[in-house]
Legacy VTK file of the C-alpha trace (Angstrom):
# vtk DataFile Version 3.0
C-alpha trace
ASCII
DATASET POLYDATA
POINTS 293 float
41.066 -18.269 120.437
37.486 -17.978 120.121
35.487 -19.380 116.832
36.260 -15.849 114.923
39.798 -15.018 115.396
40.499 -18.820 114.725
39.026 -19.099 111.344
39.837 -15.571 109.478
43.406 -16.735 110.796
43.478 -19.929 109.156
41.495 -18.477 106.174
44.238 -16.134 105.630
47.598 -18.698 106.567
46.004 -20.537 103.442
45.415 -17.427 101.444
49.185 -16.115 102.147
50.944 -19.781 101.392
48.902 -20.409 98.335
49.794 -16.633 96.959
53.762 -17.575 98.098
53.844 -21.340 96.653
51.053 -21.365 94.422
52.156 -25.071 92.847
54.122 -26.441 96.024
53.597 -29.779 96.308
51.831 -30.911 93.015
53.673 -33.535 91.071
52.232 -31.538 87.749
52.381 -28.045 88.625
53.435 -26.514 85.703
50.567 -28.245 83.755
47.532 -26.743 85.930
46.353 -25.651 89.084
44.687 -27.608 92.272
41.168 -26.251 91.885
40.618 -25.633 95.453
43.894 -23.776 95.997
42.744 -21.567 93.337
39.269 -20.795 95.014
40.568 -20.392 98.488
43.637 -18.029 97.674
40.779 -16.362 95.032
38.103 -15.749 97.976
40.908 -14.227 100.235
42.575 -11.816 97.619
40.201 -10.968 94.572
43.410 -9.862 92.796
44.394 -13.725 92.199
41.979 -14.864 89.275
41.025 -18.316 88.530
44.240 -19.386 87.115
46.352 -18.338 90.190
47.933 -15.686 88.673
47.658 -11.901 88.866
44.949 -9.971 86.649
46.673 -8.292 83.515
45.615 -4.692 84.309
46.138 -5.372 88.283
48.755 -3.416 90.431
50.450 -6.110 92.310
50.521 -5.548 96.013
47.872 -2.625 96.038
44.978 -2.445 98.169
42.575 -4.565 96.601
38.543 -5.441 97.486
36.194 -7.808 95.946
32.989 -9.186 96.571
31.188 -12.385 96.247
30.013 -13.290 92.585
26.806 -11.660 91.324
27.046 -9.245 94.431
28.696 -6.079 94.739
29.774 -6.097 98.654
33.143 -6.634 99.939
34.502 -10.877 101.193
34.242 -11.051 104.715
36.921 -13.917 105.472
34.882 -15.073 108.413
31.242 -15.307 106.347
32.647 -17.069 103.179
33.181 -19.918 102.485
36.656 -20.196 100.592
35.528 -23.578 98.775
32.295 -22.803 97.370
32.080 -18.694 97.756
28.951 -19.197 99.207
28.437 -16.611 102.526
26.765 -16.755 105.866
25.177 -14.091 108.204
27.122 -15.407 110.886
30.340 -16.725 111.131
29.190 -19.709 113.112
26.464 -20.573 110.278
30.077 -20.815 108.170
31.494 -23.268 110.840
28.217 -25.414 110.634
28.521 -25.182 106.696
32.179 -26.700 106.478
31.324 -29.568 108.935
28.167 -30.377 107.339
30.393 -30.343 103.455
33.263 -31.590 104.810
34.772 -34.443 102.518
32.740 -33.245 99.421
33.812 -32.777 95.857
34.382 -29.275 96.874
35.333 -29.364 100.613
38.036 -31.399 100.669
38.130 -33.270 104.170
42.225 -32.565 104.892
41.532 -28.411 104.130
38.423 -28.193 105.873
40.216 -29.712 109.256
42.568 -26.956 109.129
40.532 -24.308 109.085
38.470 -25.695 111.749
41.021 -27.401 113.371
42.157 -24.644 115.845
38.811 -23.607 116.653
37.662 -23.908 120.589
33.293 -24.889 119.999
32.989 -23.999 123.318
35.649 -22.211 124.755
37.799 -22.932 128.226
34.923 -23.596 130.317
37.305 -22.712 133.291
37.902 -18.846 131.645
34.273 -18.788 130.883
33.170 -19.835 134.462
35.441 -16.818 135.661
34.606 -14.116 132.953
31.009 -14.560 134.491
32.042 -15.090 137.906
34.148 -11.367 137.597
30.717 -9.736 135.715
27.978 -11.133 138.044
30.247 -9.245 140.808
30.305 -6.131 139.168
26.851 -6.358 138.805
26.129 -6.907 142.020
28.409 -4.550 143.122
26.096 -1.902 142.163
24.143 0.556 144.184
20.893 -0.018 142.011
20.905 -3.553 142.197
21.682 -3.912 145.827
18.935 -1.854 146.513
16.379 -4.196 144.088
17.655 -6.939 145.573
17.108 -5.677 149.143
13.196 -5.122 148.139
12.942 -8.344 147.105
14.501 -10.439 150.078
11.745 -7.880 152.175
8.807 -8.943 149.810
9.855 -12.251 150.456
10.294 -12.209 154.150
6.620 -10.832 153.991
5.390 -13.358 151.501
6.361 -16.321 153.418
5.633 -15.026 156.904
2.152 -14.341 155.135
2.064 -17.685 154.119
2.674 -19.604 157.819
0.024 -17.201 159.370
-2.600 -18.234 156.414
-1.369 -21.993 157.256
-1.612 -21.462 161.263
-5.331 -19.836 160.989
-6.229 -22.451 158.662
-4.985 -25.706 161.479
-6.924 -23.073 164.086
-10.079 -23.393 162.645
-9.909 -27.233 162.408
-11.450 -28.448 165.086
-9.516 -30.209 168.564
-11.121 -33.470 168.966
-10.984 -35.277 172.410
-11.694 -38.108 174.322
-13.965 -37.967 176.853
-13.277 -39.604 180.871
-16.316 -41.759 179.381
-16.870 -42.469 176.128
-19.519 -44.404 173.861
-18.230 -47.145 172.698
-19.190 -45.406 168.969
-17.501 -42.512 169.333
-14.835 -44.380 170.088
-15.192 -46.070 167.175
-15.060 -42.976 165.241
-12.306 -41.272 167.316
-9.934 -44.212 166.524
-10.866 -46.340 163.256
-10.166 -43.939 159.338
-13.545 -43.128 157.986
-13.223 -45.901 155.495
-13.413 -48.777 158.627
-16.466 -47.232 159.779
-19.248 -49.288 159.665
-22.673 -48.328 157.718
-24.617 -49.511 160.490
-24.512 -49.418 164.269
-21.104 -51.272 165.020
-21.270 -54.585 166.562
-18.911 -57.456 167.690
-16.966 -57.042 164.685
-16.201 -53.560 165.024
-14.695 -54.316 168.513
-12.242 -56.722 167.160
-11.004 -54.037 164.891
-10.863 -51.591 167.874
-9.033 -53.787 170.076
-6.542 -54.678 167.603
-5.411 -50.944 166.829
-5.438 -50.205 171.028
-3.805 -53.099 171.889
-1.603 -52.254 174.648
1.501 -55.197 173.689
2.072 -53.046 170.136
2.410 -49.643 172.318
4.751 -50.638 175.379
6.239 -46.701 175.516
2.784 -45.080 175.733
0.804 -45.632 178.291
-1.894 -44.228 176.913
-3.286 -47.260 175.113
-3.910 -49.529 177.946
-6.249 -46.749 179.479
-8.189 -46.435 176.046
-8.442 -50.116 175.800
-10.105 -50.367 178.781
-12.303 -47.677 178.102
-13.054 -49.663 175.207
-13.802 -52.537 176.785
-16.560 -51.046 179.577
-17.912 -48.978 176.615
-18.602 -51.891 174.427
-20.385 -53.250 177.495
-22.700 -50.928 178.025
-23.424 -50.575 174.060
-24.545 -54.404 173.998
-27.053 -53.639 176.420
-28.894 -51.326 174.718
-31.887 -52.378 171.801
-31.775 -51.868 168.137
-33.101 -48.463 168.343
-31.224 -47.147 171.095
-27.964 -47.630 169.292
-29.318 -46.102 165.995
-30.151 -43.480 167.682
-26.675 -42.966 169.360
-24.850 -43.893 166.258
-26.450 -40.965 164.469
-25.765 -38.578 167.218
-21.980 -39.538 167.918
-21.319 -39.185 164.049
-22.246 -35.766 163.781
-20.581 -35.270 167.393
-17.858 -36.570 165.951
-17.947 -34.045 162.590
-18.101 -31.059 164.176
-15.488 -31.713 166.431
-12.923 -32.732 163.281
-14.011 -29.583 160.697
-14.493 -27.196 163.602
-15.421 -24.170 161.528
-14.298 -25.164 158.149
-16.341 -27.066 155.504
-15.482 -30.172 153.021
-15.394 -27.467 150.816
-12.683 -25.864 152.445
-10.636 -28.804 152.957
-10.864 -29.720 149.333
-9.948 -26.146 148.038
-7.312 -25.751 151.053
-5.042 -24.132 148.253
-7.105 -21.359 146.992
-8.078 -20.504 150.420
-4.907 -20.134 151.909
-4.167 -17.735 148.836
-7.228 -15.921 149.712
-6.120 -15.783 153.643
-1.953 -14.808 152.403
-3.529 -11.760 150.068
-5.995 -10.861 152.806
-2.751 -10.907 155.317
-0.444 -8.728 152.880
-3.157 -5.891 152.420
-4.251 -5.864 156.586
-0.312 -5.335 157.060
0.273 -2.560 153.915
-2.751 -0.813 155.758
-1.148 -0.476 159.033
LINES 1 294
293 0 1 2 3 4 5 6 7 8 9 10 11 12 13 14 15 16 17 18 19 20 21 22 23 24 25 26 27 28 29 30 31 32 33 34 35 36 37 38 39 40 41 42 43 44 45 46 47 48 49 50 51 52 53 54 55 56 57 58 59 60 61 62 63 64 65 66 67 68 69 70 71 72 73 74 75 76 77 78 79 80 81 82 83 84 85 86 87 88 89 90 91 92 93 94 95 96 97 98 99 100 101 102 103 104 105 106 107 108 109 110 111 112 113 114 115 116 117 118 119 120 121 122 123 124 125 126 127 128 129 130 131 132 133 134 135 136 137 138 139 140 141 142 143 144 145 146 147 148 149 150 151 152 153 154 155 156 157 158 159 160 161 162 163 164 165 166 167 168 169 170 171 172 173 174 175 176 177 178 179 180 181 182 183 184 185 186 187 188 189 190 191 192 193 194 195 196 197 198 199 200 201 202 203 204 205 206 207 208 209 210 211 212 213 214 215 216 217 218 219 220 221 222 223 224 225 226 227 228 229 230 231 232 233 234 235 236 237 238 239 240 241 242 243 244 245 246 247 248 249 250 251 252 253 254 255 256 257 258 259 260 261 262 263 264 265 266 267 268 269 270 271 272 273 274 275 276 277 278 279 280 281 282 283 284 285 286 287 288 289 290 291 292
């Protein structure tokens, strides 16, 4: 029973048993009326007045309508509140209203838990699951949106195969740096320490320690490779400590920007930094070369 059905059927249980047994259960009910009996069964069936009792010039059992005080409109059982007359736009602002009075002078805690004591908040969560289970497959199921949903899984295919060829031209024009049968002992240096363990100045003894310590041959048994480049290391920092100050200046300077151009290739720090925007740039350029062909 959703929130709807539950309270207009409680609303009008109490409204029928109060009309039936109007003093049932009152040790003094031929002296007076329980107040709040009177303004439920009164907000249910205008023809009960105040007192509980039929109006003079009434018919009894006739079809009778009524409207909130000070308003001319009809009750709507599921808008009012039966306590206090007062009425809501929506049936849930009513629900809201009872919990939020409930245990007042004039919402008297036992009354207001049952009308709102056979109502589901929520629902079955199972049923609900399954109610949108059965309409997302009827939606589906439908020749418009299979074919909108078709166009989109192709834009997509053509967005992300876009976006690998952007990413693949962008690695290609990075350059493909490589060590040569002889090295200088710098640009090994550069080849093989991060930027930030370069030194400012030509490297010297010091630098070589750091060298030998990343090629050392005992903390790569599997790879071969590193007991050829430490021995390449070795002859070229011989030969380096041969040479004068200005000799290794000189190389220094020439085996950093060797060593540049053969990292960025074609692209710039610029590009690196803004790798983002241009492979947006490169996908977009991509999607309109292929919607020309």
């Amino acid at each position: 029973m959703d929130v709807d059905s539950a309270l207009a059927a409680n609303l009008a249980g109490i409204a029928t048993a109060q009309a039936m047994h109007p003093h049932h259960g009152h040790p003094h009910a031929h002296a007076h009326h329980h107040p709040h009996h009177v303004t439920m069964a009164a907000a249910i069936d205008p023809a009960i007045s105040l007192d509980g009792s039929a109006p003079q010039g009434g018919a009894q059992g006739g079809d009778v309508s009524g409207g909130v005080p000070g308003q001319g409109g009809e009750i709507d059982p599921k808008k009012t509140c039966v306590f206090c007359h007062k009425t809501f736009s929506h049936p849930g602002s009513l629900g809201r209203h009872l919990d939020l009075k409930r245990g007042t002078r004039l919402h008297p805690a036992d009354e207001v838990d049952q009308l709102r004591g056979d109502v589901k908040r929520r629902g079955d969560v199972v049923e609900i699951k399954a109610r949108r289970a059965r309409r997302a497959k009827e939606y589906n199921a439908r020749d418009d949106v299979k074919e909108r949903a078709k166009l989109r899984r192709k834009e997509k295919e053509r967005s992300m195969r876009s976006r690998e060829e952007a990413k693949v031209n962008f690695l290609n024009r990075l350059g493909m740096p490589a060590l040569h049968p002889h090295p200088s002992f710098p640009y090994m240096v550069l080849y093989f320490l991060p930027p930030s363990q370069w030194p400012h100045d030509p490297p010297t003894q010091e630098t070589y320690n750091q060298l030998t310590m990343i090629l050392d041959p005992s903390m790569h048994l599997e790879d071969e490779r590193y007991m050829d480049w430490s021995s390449k290391a070795k002859v070229a920092f011989e030969n380096w400590s041969v040479l004068n100050k200005g000799k290794r200046a000189e190389v220094w300077n020439r085996e950093q920007r060797s060593a540049a151009e053969a990292a960025l290739g074609t692209l710039t720090l610029f590009d690196l930094g803004c790798r983002e925007e241009w492979l947006n740039n490169e996908e977009k350029r991509i999607l309109e070369m292929e919607s020309l062909m």
